[in-house]
C-alpha positions as CSV (number, residue, x, y, z in Angstrom):
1,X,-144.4,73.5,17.4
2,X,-143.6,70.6,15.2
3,X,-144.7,70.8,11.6
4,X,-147.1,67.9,11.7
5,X,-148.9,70.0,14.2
6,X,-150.4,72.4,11.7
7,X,-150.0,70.6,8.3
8,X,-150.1,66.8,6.8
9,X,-147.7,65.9,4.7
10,X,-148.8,64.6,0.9
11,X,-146.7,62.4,-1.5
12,X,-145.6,63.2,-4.9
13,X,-147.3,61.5,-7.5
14,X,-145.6,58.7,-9.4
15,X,-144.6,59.6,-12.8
16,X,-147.1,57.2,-14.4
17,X,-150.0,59.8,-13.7
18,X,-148.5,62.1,-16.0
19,X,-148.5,59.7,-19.3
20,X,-151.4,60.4,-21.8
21,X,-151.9,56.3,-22.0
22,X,-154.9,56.6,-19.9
23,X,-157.4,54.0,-21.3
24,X,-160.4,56.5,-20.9
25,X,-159.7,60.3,-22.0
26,X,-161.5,63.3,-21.7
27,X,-161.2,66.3,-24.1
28,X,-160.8,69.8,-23.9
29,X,-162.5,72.4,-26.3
30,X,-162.3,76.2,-26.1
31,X,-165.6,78.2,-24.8
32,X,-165.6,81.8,-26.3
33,X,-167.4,83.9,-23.5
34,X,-168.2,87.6,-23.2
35,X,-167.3,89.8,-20.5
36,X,-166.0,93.3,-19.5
37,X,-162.8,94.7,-19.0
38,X,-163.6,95.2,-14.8
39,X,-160.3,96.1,-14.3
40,X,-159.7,98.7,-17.0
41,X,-162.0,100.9,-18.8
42,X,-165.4,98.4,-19.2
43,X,-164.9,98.1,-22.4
44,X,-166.5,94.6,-23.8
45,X,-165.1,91.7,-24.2
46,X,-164.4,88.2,-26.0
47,X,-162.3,86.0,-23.7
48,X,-161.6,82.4,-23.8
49,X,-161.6,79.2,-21.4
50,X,-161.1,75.8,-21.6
51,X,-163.3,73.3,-20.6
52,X,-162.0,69.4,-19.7
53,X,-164.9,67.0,-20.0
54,X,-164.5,63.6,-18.6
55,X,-164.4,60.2,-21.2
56,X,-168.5,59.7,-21.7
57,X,-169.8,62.7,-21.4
58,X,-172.3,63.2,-23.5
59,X,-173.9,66.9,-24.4
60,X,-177.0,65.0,-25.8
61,X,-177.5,63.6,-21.6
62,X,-179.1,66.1,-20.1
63,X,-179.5,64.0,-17.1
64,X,-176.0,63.4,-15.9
65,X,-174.6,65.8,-13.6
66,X,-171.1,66.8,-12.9
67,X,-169.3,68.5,-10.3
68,X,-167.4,71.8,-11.6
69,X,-163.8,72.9,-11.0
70,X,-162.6,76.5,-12.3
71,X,-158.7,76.6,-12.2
72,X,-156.6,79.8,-12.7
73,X,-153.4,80.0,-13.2
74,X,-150.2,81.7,-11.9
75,X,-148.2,84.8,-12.7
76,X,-146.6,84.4,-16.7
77,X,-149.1,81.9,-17.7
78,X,-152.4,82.4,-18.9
79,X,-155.7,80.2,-19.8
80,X,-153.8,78.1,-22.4
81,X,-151.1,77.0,-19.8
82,X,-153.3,74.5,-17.9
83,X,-154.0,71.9,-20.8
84,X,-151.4,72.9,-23.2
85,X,-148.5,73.4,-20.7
86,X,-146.1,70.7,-19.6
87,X,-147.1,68.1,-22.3
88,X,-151.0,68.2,-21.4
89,X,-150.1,66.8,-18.0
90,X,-153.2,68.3,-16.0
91,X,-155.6,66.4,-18.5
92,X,-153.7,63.3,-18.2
93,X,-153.7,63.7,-14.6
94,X,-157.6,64.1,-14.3
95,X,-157.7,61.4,-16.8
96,X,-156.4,58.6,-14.7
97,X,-158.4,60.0,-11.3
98,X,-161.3,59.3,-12.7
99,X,-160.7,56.5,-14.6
100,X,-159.3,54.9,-10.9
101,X,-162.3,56.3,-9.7
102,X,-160.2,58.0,-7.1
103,X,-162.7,61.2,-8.1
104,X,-166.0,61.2,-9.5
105,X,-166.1,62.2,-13.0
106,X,-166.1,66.5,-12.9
107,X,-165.9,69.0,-15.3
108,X,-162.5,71.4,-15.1
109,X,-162.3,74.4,-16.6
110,X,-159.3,76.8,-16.9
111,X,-159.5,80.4,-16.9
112,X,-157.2,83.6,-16.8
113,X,-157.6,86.7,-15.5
114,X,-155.8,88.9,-17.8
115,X,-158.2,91.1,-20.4
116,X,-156.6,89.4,-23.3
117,X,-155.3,85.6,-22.1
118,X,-151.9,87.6,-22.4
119,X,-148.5,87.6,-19.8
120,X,-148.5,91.1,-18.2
121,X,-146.9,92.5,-15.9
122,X,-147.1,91.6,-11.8
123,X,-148.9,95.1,-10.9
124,X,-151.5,94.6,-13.9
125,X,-152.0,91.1,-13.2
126,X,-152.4,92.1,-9.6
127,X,-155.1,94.5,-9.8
128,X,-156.7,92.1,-12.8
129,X,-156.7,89.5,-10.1
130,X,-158.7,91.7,-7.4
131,X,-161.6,92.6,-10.1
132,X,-161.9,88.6,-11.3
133,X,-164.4,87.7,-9.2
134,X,-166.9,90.0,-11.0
135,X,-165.7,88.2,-14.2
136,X,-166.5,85.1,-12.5
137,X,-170.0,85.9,-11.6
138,X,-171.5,88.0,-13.8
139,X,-170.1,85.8,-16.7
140,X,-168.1,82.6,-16.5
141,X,-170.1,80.7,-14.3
142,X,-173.1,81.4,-16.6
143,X,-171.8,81.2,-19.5
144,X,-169.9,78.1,-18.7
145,X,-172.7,75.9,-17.2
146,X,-175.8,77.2,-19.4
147,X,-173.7,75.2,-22.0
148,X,-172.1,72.1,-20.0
149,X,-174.4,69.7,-17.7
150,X,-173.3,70.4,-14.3
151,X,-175.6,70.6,-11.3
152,X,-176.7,74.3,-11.8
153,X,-180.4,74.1,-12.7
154,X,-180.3,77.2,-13.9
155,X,-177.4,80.2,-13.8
156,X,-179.7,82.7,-12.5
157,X,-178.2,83.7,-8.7
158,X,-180.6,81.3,-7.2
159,X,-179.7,78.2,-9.3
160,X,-176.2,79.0,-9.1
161,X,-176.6,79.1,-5.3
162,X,-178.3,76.2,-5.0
163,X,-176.0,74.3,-7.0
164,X,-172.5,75.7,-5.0
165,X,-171.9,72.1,-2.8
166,X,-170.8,70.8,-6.7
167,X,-168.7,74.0,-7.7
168,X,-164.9,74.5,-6.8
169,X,-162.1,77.1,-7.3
170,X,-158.5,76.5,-7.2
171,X,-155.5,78.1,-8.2
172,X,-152.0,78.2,-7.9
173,X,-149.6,80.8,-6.7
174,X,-151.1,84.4,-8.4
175,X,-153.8,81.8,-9.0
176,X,-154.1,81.2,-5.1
177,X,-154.1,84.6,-4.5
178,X,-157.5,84.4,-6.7
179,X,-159.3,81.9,-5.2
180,X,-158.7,83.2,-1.8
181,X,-160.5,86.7,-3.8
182,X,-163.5,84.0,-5.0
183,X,-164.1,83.0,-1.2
184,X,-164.6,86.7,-0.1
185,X,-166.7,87.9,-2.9
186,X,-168.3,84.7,-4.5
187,X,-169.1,82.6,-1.5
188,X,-172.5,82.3,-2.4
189,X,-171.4,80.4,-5.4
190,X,-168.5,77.8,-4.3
191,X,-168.1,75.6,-1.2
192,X,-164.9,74.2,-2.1
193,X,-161.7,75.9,-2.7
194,X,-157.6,75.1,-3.2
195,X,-155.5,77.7,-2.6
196,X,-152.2,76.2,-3.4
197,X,-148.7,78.3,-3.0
198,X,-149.7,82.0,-1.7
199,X,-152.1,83.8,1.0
200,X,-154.4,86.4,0.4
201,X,-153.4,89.5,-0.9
202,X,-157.2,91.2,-0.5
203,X,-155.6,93.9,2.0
204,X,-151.6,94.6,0.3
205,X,-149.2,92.2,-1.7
206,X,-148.3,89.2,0.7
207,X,-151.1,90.5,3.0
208,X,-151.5,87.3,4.5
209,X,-148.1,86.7,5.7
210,X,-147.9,90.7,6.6
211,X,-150.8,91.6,7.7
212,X,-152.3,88.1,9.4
213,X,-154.7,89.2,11.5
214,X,-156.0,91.8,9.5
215,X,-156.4,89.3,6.4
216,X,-158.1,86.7,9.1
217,X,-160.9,89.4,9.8
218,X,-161.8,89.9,6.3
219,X,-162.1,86.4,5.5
220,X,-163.8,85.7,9.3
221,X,-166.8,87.9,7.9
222,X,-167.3,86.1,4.5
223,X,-169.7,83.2,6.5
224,X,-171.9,86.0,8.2
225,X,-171.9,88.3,4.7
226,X,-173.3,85.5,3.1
227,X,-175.0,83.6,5.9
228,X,-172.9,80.1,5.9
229,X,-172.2,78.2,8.7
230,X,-168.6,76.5,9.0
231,X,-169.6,72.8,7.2
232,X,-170.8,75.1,3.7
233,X,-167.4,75.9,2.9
234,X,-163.7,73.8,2.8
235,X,-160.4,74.7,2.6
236,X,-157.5,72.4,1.0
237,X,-153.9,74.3,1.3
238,X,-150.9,73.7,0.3
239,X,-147.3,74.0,-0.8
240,X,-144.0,72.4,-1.4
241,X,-141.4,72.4,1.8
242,X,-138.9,74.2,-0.1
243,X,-141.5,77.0,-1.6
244,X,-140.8,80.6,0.3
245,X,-144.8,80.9,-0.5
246,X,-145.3,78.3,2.4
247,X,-144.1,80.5,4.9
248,X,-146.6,83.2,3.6
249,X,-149.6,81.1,4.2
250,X,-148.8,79.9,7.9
251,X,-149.0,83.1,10.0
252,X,-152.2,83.7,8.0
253,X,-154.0,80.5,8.5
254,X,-152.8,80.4,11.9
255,X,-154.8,83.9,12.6
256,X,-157.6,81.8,10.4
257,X,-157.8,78.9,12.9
258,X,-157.3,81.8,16.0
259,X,-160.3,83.8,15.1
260,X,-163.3,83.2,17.5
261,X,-166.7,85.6,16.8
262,X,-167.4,88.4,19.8
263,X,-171.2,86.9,19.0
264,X,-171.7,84.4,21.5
265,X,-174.0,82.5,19.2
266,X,-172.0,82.7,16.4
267,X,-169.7,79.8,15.5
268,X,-165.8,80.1,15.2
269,X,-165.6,79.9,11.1
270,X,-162.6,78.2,10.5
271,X,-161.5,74.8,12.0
272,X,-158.9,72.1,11.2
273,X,-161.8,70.4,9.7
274,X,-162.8,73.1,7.0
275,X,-159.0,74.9,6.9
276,X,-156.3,72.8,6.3
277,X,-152.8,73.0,5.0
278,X,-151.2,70.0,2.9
279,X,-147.1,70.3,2.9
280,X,-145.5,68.5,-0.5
281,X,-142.1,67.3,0.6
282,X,-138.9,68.1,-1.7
283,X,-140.9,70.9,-3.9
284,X,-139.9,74.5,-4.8
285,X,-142.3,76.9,-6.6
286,X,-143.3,75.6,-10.2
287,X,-145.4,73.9,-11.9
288,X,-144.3,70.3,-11.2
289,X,-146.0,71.0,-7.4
290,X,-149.1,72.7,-9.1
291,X,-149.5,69.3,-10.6
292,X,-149.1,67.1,-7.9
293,X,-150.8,69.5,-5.1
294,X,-153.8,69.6,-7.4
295,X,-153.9,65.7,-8.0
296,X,-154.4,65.1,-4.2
297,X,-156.8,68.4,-3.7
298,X,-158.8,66.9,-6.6
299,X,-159.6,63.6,-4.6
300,X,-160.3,66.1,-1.4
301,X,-162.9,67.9,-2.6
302,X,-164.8,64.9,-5.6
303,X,-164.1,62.1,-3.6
304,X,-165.8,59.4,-5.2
């Protein structure tokens, strides 16, 4: 099977995406929120995110809406790394999507799942990762957009469920392995999601490259768990050709796209349409392909 049979190939972005000359910028401010230590011994907890707002908006306008992004991180960063890391590029990037209007304005917000925005180790940050989505429900979400004017109504469950065709999740590498985590436990919240550079680890480390099939059950029952049909969720993947993580998401989306229902009136949950995998030609693992993987996911899922 030739490549181009299972994945389209993106371009990198030119270099003038990353400058922080856009004419129109947004700004980032920290939200202290409080949580639980899930993971660890429920003790409380002060935690921080960091929320990009697009040039205009205006907390006074209670009127205008915005779509919502919630980006985590990979393994050795934390919540700081996604605006402060690499010169500020993700915020310059946003900046100039919007103001090309190759996106409609959104709201990003970066978030971590260690206990105290710190590095730890891979097995911490591991079984940190597994307990996020409880973070991100019981707390973020509703702490986040009770403050910021997004399309949530209200951040009750039913607001927040009415609201999820505006809400995202992305994340690269460990921060892949959480959004695929968000999409089996938080589907009720989020239609769109970007797992870019790793598979989903829900069953073992790398379970989606060892354990395909296994992995493709789990996520096959996430639409009947939380009655969606295939067009209330969407998938954008991807990786650079020269990323070993590539290789982990293929037999794993392959079992994705093989999985038909024993229901006969049930319909096959993942397509081409709603699951697809992006490849980003003459990229390794690092943060230069989180930044241009995330620029074309961006105008997937706000398309203006």
């Amino acid at each position: 099977m030739n490549r181009e049979d299972y994945s389209t190939e993106v371009t990198p972005v030119d270099e003038r995406y990353y400058r922080p000359d856009c004419p129109e910028l947004g700004e980032v401010e920290e939200l202290i929120y409080g949580t639980t230590y899930y993971a660890g011994d429920g003790r409380p907890l002060l935690k921080p995110c960091y929320v990009y707002t697009p040039y205009g908006y205006d907390p006074e306008d209670t009127d205008t809406r915005y779509d919502i992004v919630y980006f985590m991180h990979g393994f050795l960063c934390n919540a700081n790394s996604t605006f402060e890391g690499d010169g500020g590029a993700i915020g310059n990037l946003f900046d100039w999507l919007i103001y090309e209007k190759k996106t409609k304005p959104f709201i990003a917000v970066a978030v971590t799942w260690d206990y105290e925005n710190a590095v730890r180790d891979f097995d911490s940050s591991y079984e940190q990762v597994l307990q996020f989505h409880q973070e991100f429900r019981r707390d973020i979400v509703p702490a986040v957009e009770s403050q910021y004017h997004t399309y949530a109504e209200t951040t009750d469950g039913k607001g927040l469920r009415d609201s999820r065709e505006h809400r995202a999740f992305a994340g690269y590498s460990m921060g892949s392995v959480t959004t695929w985590q968000v999409f089996l436990l938080c589907a009720d919240l989020v239609k769109w999601y970007a797992p870019l550079a790793c598979d989903c680890w829900a069953i073992q480390h790398f379970g989606g490259a060892q354990k395909p099939k296994e992995t493709a059950d789990m996520l096959a029952s996430v639409p009947t768990v939380f009655h969606l049909g295939p067009e209330d969720y969407d998938f954008w993947c991807g990786a650079g050709d020269k990323d070993q993580t590539v290789l982990q998401m293929i037999p794993q989306i392959f079992e994705m796209w093989k999985w038909v229902p024993s229901e006969p009136d049930r319909p096959q949950p993942f397509n081409k349409t709603n699951l697809t995998l992006q490849i980003l030609p003459g990229f390794g693992h690092g943060i230069p392909a989180c930044e241009d993987l995330l620029y074309h996911a961006m105008q997937h899922m706000f398309a203006p």
